[in-house]
C-alpha positions as CSV (number, residue, x, y, z in Angstrom):
1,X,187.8,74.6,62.9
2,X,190.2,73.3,60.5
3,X,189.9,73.1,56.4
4,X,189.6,69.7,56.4
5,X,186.4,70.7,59.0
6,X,185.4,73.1,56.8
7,X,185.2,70.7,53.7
8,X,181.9,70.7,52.6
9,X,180.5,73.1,54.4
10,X,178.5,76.3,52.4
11,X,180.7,78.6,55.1
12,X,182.9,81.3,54.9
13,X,185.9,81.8,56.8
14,X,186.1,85.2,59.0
15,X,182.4,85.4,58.3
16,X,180.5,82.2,59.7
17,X,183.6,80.5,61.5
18,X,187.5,80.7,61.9
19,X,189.9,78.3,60.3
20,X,192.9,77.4,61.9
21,X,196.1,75.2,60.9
22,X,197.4,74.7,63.6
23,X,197.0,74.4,67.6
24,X,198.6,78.3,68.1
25,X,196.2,79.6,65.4
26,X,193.5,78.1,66.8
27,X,194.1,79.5,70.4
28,X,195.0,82.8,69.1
29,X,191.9,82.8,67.1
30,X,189.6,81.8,70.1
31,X,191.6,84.6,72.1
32,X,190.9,87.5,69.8
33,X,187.2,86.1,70.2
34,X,187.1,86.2,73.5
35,X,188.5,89.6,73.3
36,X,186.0,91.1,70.7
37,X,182.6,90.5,71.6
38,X,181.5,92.6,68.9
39,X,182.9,90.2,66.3
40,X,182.0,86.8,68.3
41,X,178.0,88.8,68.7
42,X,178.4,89.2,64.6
43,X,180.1,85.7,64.0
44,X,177.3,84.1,66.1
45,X,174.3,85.7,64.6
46,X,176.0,85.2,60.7
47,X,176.6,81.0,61.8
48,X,173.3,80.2,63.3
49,X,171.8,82.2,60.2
50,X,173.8,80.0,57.7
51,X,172.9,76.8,60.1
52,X,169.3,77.7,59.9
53,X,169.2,78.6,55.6
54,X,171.6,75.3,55.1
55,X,171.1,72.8,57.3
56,X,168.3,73.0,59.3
57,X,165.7,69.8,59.4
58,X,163.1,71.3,57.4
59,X,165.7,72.0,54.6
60,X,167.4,68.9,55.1
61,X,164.2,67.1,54.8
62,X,163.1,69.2,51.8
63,X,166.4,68.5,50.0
64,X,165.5,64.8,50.6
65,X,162.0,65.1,49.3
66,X,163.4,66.9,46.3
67,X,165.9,63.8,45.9
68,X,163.2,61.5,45.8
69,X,161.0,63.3,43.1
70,X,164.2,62.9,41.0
71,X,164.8,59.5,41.5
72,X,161.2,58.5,40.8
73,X,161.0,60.9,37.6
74,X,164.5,59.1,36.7
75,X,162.9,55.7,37.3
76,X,159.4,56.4,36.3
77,X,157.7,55.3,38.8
78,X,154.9,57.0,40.9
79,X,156.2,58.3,44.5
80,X,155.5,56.0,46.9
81,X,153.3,56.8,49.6
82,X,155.7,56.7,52.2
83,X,157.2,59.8,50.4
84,X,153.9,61.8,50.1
85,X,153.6,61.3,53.8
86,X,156.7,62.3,54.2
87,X,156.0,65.5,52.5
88,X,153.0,66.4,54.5
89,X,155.2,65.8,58.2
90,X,157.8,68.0,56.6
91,X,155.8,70.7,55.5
92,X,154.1,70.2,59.4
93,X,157.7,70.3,60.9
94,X,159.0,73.2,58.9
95,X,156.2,75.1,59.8
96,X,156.5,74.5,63.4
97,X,160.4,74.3,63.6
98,X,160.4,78.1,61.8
99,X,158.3,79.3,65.2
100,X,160.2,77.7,67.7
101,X,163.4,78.3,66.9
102,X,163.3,82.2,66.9
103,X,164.9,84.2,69.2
């Protein structure tokens, strides 16, 4: 990818992707991937574990969860009911999502 692909992201370069800044970089970047499956095997299995810790749905949906308890401490106000819903289907999800994606 590029840095300005890269912004944001909880990634490291050389360790969960490859940062390029320009069109050569890039292509000699995929090349010596191509050429080392050892470090594409590595590179793979270090991204999908970031992908999985960071942004998977279950902790997507937890950080959202989390986001509401704020807002309604903040506010005062009781959580709706939506939200506790909400917290039972995620905790359901999570729990299935973390057996199916598994290799």
């Amino acid at each position: 990818t590029t840095e300005v692909g890269a912004e944001g992201l909880r990634t490291t370069a050389g360790v969960h992707m490859m940062i390029a800044r320009n069109p050569g970089e890039f292509a000699d970047q995929v090349l010596h991937l191509l050429h080392d499956p050892g470090k594409r095997s590595v590179m793979g299995d270090e991204a999908r574990r970031r992908v999985m810790e960071e942004y998977s749905w279950p902790v997507i949906g937890q950080r959202l969860l989390r986001a509401y308890d704020r807002a309604c401490q903040r506010t005062g106000r009781s959580q709706p009911q939506l939200v506790s819903r909400m917290k039972l289907n995620s905790e359901d999800f999570a729990g299935r999502a973390a057996g199916s994606h598994r290799r």
